[in-house]
DRENLUMPA-415468 format. One record per residue (C-alpha): residue in one letter; x, y, z. Coordinates in steps of 0.25 Angstrom, whole numbers, plus 5000, padded with zeros to 4 digits. Layout:
REM residues N
[dogu 'A',[X,Y,Z]]
...
//
This chain:
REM residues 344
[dogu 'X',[5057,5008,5038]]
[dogu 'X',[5044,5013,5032]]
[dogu 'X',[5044,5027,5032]]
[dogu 'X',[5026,5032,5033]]
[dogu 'X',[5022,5047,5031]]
[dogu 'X',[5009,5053,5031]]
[dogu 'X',[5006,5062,5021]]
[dogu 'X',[4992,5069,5023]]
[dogu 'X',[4978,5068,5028]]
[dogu 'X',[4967,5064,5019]]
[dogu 'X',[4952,5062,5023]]
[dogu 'X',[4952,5056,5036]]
[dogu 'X',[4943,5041,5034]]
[dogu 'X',[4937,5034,5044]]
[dogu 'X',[4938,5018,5045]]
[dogu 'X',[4925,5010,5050]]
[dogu 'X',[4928,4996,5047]]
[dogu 'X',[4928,4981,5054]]
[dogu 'X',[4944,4983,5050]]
[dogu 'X',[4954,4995,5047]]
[dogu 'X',[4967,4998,5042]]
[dogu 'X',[4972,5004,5056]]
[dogu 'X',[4985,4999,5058]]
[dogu 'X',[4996,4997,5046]]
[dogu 'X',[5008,4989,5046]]
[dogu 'X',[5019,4991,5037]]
[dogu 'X',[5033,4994,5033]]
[dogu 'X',[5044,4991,5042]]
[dogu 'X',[5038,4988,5054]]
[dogu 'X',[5029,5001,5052]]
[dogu 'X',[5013,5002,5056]]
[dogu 'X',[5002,5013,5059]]
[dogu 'X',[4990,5012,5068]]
[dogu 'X',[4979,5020,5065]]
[dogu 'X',[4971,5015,5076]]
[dogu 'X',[4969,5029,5081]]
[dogu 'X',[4966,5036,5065]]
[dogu 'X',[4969,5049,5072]]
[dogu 'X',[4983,5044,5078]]
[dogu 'X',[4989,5033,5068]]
[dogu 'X',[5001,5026,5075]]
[dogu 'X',[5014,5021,5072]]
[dogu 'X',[5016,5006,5075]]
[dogu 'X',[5022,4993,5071]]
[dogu 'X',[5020,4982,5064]]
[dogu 'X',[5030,4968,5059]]
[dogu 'X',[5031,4970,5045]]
[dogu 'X',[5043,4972,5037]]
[dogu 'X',[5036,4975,5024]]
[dogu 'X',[5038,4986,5012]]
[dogu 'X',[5025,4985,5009]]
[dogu 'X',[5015,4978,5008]]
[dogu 'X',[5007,4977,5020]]
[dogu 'X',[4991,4977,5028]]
[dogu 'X',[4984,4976,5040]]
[dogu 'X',[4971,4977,5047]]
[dogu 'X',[4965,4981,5059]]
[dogu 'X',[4951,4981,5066]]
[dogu 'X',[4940,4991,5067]]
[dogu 'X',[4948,4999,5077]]
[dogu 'X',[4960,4998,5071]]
[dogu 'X',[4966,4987,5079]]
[dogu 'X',[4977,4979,5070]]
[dogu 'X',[4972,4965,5067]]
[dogu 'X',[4984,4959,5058]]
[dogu 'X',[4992,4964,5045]]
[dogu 'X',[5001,4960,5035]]
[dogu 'X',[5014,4964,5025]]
[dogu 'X',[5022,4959,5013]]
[dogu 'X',[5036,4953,5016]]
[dogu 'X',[5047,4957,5026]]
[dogu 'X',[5054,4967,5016]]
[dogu 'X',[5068,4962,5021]]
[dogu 'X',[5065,4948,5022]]
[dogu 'X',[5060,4949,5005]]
[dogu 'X',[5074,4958,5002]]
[dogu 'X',[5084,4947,5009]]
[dogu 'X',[5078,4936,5000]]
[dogu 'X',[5073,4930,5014]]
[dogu 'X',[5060,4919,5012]]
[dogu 'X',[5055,4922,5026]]
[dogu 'X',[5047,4934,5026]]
[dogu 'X',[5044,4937,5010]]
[dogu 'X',[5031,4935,5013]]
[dogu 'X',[5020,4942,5020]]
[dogu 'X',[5013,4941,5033]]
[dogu 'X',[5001,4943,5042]]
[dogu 'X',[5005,4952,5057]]
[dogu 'X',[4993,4950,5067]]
[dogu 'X',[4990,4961,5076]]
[dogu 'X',[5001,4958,5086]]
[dogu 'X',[5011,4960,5075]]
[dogu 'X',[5016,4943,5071]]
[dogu 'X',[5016,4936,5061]]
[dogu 'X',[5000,4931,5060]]
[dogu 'X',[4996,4916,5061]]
[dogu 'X',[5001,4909,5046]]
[dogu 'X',[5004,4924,5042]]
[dogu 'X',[5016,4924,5036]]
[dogu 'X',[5019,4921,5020]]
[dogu 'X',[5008,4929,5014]]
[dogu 'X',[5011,4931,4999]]
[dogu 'X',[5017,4946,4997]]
[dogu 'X',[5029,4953,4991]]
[dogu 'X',[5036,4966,4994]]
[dogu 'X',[5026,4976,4989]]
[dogu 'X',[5015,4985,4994]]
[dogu 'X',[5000,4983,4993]]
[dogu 'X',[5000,4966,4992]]
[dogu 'X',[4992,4964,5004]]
[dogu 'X',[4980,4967,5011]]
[dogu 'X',[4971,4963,5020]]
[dogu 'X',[4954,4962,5019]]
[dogu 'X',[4945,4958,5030]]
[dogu 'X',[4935,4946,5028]]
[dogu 'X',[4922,4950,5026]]
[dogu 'X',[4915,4941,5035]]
[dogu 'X',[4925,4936,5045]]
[dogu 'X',[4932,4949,5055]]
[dogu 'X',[4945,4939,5056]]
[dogu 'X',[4948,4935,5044]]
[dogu 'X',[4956,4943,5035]]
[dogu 'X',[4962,4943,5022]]
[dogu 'X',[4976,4946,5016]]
[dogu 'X',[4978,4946,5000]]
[dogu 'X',[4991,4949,4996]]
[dogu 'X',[5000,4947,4982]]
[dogu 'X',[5012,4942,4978]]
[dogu 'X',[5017,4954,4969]]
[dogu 'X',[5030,4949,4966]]
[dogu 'X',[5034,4936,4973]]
[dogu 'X',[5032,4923,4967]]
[dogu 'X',[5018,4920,4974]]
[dogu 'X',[5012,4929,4965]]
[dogu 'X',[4996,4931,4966]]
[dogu 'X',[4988,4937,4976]]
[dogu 'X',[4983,4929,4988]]
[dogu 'X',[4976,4932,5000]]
[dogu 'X',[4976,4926,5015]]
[dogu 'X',[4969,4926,5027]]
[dogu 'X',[4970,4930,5040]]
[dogu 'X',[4961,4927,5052]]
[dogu 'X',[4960,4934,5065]]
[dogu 'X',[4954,4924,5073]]
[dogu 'X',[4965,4917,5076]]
[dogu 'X',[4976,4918,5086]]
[dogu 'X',[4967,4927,5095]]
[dogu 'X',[4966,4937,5084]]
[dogu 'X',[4978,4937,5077]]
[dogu 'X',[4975,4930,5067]]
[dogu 'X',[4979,4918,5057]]
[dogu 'X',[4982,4918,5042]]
[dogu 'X',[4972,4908,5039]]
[dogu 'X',[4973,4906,5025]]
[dogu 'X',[4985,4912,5016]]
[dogu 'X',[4990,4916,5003]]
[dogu 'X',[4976,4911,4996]]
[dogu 'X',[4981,4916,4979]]
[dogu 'X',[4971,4922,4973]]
[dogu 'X',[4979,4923,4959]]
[dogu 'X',[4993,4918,4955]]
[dogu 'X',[4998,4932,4947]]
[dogu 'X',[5006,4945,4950]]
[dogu 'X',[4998,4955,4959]]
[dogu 'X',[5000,4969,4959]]
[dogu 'X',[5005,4977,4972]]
[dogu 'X',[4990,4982,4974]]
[dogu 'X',[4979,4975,4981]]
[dogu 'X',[4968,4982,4987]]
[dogu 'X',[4956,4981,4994]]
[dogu 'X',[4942,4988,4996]]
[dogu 'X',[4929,4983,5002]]
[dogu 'X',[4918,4979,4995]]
[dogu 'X',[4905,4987,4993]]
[dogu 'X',[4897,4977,5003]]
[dogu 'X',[4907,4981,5012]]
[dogu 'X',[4911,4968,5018]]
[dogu 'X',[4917,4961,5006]]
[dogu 'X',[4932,4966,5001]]
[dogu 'X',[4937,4967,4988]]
[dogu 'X',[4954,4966,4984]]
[dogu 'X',[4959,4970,4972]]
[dogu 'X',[4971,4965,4965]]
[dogu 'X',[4979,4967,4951]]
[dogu 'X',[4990,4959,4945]]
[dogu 'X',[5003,4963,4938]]
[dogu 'X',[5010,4956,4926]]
[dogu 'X',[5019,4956,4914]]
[dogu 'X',[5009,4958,4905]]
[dogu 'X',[4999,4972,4908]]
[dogu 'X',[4986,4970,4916]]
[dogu 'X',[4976,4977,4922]]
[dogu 'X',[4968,4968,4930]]
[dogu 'X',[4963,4970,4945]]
[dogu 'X',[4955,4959,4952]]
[dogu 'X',[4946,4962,4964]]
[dogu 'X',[4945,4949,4974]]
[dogu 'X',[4932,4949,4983]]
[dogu 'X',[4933,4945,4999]]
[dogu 'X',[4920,4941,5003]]
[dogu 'X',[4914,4932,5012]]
[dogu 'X',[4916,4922,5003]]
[dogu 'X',[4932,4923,5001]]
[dogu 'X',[4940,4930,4991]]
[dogu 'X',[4934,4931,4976]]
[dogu 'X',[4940,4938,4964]]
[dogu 'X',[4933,4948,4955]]
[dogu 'X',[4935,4947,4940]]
[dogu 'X',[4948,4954,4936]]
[dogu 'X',[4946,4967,4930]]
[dogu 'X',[4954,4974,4921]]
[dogu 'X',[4954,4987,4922]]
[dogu 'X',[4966,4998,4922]]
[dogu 'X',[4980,5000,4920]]
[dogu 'X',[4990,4988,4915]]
[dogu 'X',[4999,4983,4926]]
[dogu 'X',[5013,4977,4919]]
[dogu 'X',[5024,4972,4928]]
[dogu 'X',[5019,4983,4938]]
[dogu 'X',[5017,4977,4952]]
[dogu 'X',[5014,4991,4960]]
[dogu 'X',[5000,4994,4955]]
[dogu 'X',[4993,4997,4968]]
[dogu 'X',[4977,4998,4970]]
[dogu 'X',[4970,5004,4978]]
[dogu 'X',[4956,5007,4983]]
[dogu 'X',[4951,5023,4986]]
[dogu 'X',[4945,5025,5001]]
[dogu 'X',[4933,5022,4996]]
[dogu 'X',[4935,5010,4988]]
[dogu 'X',[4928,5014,4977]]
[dogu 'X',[4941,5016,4969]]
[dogu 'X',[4955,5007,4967]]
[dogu 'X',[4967,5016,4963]]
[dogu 'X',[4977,5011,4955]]
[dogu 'X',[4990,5017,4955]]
[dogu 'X',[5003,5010,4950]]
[dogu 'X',[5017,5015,4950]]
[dogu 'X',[5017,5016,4933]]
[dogu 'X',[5010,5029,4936]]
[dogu 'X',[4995,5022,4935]]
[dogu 'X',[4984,5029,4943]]
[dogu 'X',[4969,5024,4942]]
[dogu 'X',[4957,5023,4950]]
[dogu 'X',[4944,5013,4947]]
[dogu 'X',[4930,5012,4951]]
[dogu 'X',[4929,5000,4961]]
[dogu 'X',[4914,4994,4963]]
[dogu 'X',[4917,4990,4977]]
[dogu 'X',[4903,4979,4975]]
[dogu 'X',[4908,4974,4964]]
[dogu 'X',[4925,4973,4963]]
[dogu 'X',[4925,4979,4949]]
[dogu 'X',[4934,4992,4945]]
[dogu 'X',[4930,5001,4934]]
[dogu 'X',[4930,5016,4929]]
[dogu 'X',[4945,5016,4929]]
[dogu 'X',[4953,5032,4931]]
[dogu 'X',[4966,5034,4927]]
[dogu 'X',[4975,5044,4933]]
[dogu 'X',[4989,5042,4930]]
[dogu 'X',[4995,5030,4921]]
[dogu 'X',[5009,5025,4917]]
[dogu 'X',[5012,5036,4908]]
[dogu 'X',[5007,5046,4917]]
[dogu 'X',[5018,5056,4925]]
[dogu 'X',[5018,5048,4939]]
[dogu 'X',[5025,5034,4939]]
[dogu 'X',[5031,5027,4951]]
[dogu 'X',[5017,5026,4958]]
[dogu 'X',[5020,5018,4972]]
[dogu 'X',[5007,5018,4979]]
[dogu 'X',[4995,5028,4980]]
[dogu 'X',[4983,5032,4990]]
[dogu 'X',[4969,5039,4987]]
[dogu 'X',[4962,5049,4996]]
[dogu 'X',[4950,5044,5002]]
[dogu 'X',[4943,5054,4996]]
[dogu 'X',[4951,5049,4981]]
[dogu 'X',[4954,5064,4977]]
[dogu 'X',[4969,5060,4979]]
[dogu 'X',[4980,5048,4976]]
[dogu 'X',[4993,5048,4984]]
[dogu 'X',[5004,5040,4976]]
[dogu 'X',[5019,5038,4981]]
[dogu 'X',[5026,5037,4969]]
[dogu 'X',[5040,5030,4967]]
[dogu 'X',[5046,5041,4959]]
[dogu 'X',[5042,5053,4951]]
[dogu 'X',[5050,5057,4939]]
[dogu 'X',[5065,5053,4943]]
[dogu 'X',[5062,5053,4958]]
[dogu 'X',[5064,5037,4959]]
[dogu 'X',[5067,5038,4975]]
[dogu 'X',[5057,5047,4978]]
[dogu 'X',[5045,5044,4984]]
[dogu 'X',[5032,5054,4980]]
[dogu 'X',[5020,5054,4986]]
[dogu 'X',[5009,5062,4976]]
[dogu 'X',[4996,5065,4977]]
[dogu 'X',[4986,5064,4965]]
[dogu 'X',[4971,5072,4965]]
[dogu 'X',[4963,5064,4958]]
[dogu 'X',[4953,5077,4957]]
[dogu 'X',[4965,5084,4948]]
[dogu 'X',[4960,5086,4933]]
[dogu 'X',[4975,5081,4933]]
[dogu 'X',[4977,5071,4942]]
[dogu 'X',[4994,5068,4939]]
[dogu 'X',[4994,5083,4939]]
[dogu 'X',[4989,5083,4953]]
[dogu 'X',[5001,5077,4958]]
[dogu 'X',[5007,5082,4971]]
[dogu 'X',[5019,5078,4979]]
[dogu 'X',[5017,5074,4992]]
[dogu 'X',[5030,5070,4997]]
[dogu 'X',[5042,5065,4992]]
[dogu 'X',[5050,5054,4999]]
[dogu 'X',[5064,5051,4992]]
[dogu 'X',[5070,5038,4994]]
[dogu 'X',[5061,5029,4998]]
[dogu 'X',[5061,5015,4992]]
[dogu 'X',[5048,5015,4987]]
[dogu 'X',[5037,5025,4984]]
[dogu 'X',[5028,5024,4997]]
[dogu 'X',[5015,5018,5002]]
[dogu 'X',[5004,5024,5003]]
[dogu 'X',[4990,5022,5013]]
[dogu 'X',[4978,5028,5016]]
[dogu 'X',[4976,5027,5030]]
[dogu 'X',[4965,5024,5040]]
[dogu 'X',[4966,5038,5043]]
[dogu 'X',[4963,5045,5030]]
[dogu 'X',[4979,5048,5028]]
[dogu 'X',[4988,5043,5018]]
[dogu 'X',[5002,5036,5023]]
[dogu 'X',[5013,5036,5015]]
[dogu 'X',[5026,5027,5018]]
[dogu 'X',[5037,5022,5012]]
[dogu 'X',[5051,5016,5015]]
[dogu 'X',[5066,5020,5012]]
[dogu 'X',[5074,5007,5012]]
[dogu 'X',[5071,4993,5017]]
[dogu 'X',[5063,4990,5028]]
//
């Protein structure tokens, strides 16, 4: 059972949009409503996942549907049914044609984007990181139907056929109705390429790739991720690779790369991280530190230090957990951290 701890405030931020992040589903049956931002809730939700998972709620924070990787106990007995993702309406059941979305077992596969002209329809991409339907695909979801709770309309749409690293994100465009998802790929031979698709009103689009940053070889982990503001992706991996670039938010294209840590630095076993809102801080759950391999370390970073590895302060120390921790910044302005001892 997922075990969820929260850590400290940061700056409180405020959430004006058409749709929010107001209710997570995750872990072993585990969710938070954060309906009221002062109060968040526990709750429930029907996934059975280690991982990977996303939802998405309305201006007010009302949950309109959500989604996860496979049932972890169904993947580990070998079983067919349930080794791939699926798509819980509001009522919590398996949406309309919601079942068999492409996934694995890992953690930041899937996410969800709004469509920028049409309020019901919404669109899930997801990667096969390490299953044979390699590739990153997207699906549709549209909420008209069934009084509301939806229909997968379209499903597992491939947008390319080759590894995908654990890391998709996405930010908004700078017209501020348009979205942008980025994506990188892993293989046996080093690369450093990160593609950005375009959702518009005309469908999905991809961005020349770029090549820019740190090699990826045979490392799956690498996660991405965008600050607050949106005018920076962070790259952190567990090889003990920190960087941060300029994004143009009108454009899609990432430049005037900073490094802060790389493999040979002191810190490996990187699991995932956060950024302040304000960007003076990362928050990175690592795996292990020195010969601490059950341990999990939650560390905090300033990147206003002359010395940023130096700056490196333990947060808290977790000690057998399988795997080195989640970490979200909330609606709220606080960080979460979770993390689970044994199977689901």
């Amino acid at each position: 059972m997922p075990r969820l701890l929260l850590f400290f405030i940061l700056f409180t931020t405020s959430l004006s949009a058409q749709f929010t992040d107001r209710y997570w589903a995750f872990g072993d049956s585990a969710a938070i409503d954060f309906k009221n931002l002062a109060n968040p809730q526990p709750s429930s939700s029907i996934l059975r996942v280690r991982g990977t998972c996303a939802s998405i709620c309305d201006s007010v924070g009302d949950l309109l549907f959500y989604c996860g990787a496979p049932n972890w106990a169904y993947w580990m007995n070998g079983i067919s049914v349930g080794r791939y993702g699926n798509v819980i309406d509001k009522n919590h059941n398996t949406m309309q044609s919601g079942d068999s979305l492409i996934g694995s077992l890992w953690y930041q596969e899937m996410i969800i984007v709004p469509d920028p002209v049409n309020s019901n329809r919404f669109y899930i991409f997801s990667a096969g990181v390490t299953t044979l339907n390699h590739g990153l695909y997207y699906s549709i979801v549209d909420l008209s139907f069934n009084g509301g709770l939806g229909k997968v309309v379209q499903k597992n749409v491939q947008l390319r056929n080759d590894t995908i690293t654990d890391g998709i994100t996405a930010v908004k465009h700078g017209n501020g109705r348009d979205w942008w998802v980025l994506a990188r790929s892993w293989k046996s031979v080093p690369t450093n390429d990160i593609t950005a698709y375009l959702i518009s009103p005309s469908g999905v689009t991809t961005n020349p790739t770029q090549f820019i940053g740190a090699n990826v070889s045979l490392q799956s982990a690498f996660r991405l991720k965008f600050s607050l503001s949106g005018e920076h992706l962070f790259n952190v991996a567990p090889n003990g690779t920190i960087e941060r670039y300029d994004f143009d938010r009108c454009t899609g294209i990432l430049s005037n790369r900073q490094i802060y840590s790389t493999p040979s630095g002191n810190f490996v076993g990187f699991w995932d991280f956060e950024i302040s809102p304000d960007e003076s801080k990362l928050y990175t759950s690592l795996l292990y530190q020195g010969a601490a391999q059950d341990l999990s370390i939650l560390v905090q970073f300033d990147f206003n230090s002359l010395n940023f590895l130096a700056s490196a302060d333990t947060l808290v120390i977790n000690s057998n957990p399988d795997w080195g921790g989640a970490l979200k910044l909330g609606p709220n302005g606080k960080i979460y951290y979770s993390f689970f001892s044994g199977v689901p």
